[in-house]
N, C-alpha and C positions, 0 to 999 in steps of 0.2 A: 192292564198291561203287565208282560211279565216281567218279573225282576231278576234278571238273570246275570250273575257275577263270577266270570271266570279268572281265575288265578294260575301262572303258568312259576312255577318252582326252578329255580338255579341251582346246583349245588357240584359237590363231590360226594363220588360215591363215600358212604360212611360219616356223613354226616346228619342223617336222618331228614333228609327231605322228603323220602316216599313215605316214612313212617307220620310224620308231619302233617300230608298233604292230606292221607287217610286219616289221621285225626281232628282236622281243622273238616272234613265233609261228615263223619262222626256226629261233629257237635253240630253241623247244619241240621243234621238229622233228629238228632233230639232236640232241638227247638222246632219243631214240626217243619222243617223245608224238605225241599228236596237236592239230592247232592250225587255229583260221580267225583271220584278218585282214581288216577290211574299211571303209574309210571312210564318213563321212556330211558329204556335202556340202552346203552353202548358195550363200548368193552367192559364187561362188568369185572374190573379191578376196583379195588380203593383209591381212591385218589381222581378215578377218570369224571368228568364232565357230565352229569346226569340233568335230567329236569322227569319234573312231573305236572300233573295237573288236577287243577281241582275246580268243580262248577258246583256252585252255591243258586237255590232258585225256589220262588215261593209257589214257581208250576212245575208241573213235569218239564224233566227235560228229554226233549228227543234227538240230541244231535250226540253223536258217540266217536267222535274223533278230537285229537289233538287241537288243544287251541292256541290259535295263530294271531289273536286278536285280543290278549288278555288285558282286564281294568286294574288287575293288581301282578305286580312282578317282584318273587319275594327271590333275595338275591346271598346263599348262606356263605358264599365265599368271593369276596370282593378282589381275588385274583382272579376269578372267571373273567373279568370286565376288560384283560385285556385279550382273552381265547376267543369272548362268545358277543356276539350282538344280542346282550341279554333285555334291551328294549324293543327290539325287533316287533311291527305292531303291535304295538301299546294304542291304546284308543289315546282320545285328546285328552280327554280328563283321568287320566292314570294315576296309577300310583305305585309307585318303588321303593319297595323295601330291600335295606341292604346291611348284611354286617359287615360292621367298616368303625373304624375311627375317625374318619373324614367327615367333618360335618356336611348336612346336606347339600347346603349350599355351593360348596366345592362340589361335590359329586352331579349335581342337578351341570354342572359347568361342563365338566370333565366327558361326560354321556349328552352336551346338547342336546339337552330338553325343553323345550317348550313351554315358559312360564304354566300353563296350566296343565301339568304333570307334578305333580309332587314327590318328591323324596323325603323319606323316614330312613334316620340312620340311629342305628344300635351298635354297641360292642356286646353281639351277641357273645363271639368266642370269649369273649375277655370274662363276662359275667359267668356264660359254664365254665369256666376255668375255677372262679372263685365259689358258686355254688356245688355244683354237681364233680368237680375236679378232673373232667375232662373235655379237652374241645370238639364238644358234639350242641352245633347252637340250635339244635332244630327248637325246642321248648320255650326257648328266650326268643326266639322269634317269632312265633305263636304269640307271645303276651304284647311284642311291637305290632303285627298285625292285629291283634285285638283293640287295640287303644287308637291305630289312626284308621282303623278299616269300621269301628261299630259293627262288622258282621258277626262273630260269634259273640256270644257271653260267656265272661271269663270264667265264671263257675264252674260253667256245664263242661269247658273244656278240661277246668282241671279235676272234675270227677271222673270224666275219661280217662287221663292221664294215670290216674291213682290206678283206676282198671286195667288197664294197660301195664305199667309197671309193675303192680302187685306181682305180675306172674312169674316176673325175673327178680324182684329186686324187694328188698325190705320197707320202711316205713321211713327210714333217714335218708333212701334217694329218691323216695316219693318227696319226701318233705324239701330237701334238696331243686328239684326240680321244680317243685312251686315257688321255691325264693327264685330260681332263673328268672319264670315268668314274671311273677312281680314286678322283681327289678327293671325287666325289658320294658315292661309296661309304663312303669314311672320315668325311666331314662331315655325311651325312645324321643329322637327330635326331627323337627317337620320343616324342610322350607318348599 
């Protein structure tokens, strides 16, 4: 049976959610899965309402449109919640990810959820602020999705990551960047 895991991305533009979404299918790829990545664009300013998507799958996948039915909903700006119906079918057993300071619990309240929906809340912004010194939570959220999702491994994504940044940026915002993760990883909480 396949195992097929789509993930539908919240964000503002300029916060790295397409960049995110392509690296979190990346690393499905180098752990031999199979994977699409693909953004959905508005008014492309900074600041506007974006989402993306990303499907994770240990078969091919054949289906090549937006999904409307995602098991993971990663949420990188916790204003969107009062713009966007950012759970908008979520299967029953979901799972929400959000940068927020509100513990889950509140949020699981706030977005009436369905006890078997889950919420993971991170201070993505708050942590790139402190590592990487700018609020761009896309990496710190990657390390909260690693830790309540089991789907990628944290390694493989941050050898990507290092690939990825090399090209723009030196060895202190690689390094940088992997303390985000970490951190998200260890401070992300679940109810």
């Amino acid at each position: 049976m396949q195992q097929l895991t789509e993930i539908r991305w919240h964000a503002r533009a300029g916060q790295g959610a397409v960049t995110a979404a392509k690296v979190v299918a990346e690393t499905a790829l180098s752990a031999d899965q199979y994977m699409q990545a693909m953004p959905e664009y508005g008014p492309e300013r900074m600041g506007a309402p974006i989402k993306a998507f990303t499907r994770i799958s240990d078969q091919p996948i054949d289906i090549h449109c937006n999904i409307e039915n995602p098991s993971v909903v990663i949420v990188l700006d916790d204003t969107l919640l009062d713009v966007i119906d950012v759970t908008e079918g979520i299967v029953a057993d979901g799972v929400v990810i959000l940068n927020t300071c509100t513990p889950p619990e509140q949020v699981k309240q706030r977005l009436g959820l369905p006890e078997s929906v889950k919420v993971a809340c991170v201070d993505a912004s708050g942590i790139a602020l402190d590592t990487i010194k700018r609020d761009i939570p896309n990496t710190p959220i990657v390390g909260a999705f690693a830790k309540v999702t089991g789907l990628i491994d944290l390694d493989i994504f941050k050898g990507l990551l290092a690939k990825n940044l090399s090209k723009k940026f030196g060895q202190e915002m690689i390094d940088a960047n992997f303390a985000a993760v970490d951190r998200a990883h260890e401070e992300v909480t679940v109810a």
